[in-house]
C-alpha positions in Angstrom: 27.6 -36.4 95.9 29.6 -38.0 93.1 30.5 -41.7 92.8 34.1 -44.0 92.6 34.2 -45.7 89.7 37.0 -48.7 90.2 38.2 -49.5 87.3 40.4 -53.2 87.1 42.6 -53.1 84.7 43.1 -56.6 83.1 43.0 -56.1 79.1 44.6 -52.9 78.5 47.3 -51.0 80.4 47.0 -47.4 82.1 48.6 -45.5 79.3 45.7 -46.9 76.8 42.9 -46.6 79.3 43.5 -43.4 81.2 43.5 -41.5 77.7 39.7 -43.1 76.7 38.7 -42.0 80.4 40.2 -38.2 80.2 38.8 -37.8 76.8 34.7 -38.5 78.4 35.7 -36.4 81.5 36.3 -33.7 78.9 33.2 -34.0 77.1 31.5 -33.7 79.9 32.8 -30.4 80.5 35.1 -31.6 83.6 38.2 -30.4 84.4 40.5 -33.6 85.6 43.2 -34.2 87.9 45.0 -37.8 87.4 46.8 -38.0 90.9 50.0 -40.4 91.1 52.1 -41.0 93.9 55.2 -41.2 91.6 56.5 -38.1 90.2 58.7 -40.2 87.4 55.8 -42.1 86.8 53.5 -39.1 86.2 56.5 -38.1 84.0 56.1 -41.1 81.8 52.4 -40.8 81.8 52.4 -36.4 80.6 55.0 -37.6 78.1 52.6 -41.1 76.7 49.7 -37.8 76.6 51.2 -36.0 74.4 52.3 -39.1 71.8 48.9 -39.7 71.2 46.9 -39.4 68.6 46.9 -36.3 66.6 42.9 -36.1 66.5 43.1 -37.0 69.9 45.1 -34.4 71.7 44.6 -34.1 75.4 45.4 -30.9 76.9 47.0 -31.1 79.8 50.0 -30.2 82.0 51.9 -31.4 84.8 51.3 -29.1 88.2 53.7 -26.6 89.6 53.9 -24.9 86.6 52.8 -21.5 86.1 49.6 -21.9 84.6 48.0 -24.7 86.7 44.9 -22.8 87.5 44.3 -23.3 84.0 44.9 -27.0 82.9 42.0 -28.9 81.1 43.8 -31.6 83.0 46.6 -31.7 85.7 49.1 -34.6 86.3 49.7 -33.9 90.2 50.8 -35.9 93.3 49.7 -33.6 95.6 46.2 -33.4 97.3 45.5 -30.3 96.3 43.6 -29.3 93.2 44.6 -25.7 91.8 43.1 -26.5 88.8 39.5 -26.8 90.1 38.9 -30.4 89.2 35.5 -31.8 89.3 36.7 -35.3 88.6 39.5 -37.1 90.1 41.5 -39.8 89.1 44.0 -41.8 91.2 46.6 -44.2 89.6 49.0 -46.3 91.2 47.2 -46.6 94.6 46.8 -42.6 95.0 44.8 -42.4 98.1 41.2 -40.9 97.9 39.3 -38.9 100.6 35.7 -39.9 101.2 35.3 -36.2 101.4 37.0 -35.9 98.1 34.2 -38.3 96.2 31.5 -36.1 97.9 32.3 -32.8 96.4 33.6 -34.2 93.0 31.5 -35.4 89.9 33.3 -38.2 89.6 36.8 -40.1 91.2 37.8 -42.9 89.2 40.2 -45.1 90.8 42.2 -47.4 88.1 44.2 -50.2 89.4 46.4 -52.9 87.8 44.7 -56.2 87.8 47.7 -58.0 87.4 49.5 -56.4 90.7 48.1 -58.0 94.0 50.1 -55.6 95.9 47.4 -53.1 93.9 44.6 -55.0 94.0 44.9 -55.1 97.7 45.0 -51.8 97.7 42.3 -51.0 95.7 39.9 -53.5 97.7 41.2 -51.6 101.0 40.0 -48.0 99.3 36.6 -49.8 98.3 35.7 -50.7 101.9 36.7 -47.6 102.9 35.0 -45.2 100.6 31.8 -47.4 101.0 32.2 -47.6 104.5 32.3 -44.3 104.5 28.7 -43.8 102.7 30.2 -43.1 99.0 28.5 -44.7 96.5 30.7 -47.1 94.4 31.3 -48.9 91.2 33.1 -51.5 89.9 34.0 -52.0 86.4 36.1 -54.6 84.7 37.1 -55.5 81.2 37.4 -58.8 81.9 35.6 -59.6 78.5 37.7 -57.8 76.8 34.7 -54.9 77.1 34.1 -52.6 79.9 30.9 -53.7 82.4 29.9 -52.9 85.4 29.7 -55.6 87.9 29.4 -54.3 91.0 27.6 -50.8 92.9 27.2 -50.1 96.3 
């Protein structure tokens, strides 16, 4: 069974965070799904992936392409994986099965700590996924550094 790691974002914003995130989910050999529930929004974010750093190039696409099967990571809004993800990650309050976290190595869950509207949400997934026997982490970077400060 894998674990949801919530991560509150406070310091840095999604497009900084998300790439640090995808770039350990590669290195340990995962293949990632970001889920969004915005399609623009997942726009933006495949566009801010491929501006990054030269040495740090992400490979990734966004799905309904022709070669999803094959992405290292896929920018979807659907619940369905086609590219065989064993780690999930939801932005902008994209819902996450209990079942989902059982059969993944990982779902992180990032959330803007500056939205209430998405801290809300994200509390109301933690309750759920718990309640649901996941196990669960929170991290912050309240510090300014990323810590753990809470595990169910």
């Amino acid at each position: 069974m894998g674990v949801a790691m919530f991560y509150h974002l406070t310091q840095r914003p999604l497009e900084e965070t998300l790439p640090m995130l995808l770039e350990k989910s590669l290195a340990a050999g995962w293949r990632v799904a970001v889920r969004g529930v915005d399609p623009g929004r997942l726009d933006w974010l495949d566009e801010r992936l491929w501006l990054g750093p030269e040495e740090g190039f992400l490979p990734h696409g966004r799905a309904g392409g022709a070669h999803d099967a094959q992405q290292p990571i896929l920018l979807t809004e659907r619940a369905d994986l086609p590219n065989g993800a064993s780690c999930l990650m939801s932005v902008d309050g994209a819902e996450v099965s209990a079942e989902e976290v059982a059969q993944m190595e990982r779902v992180c869950i990032l959330f803007d700590g500056m939205d209430e509207r998405a801290l809300t949400q994200a509390r109301g997934q933690w309750r759920a996924l718990t309640g649901a026997g996941c196990t669960a982490q929170y991290w912050s970077e309240g510090s300014g550094r990323w810590e753990k400060k809470a595990e169910s």
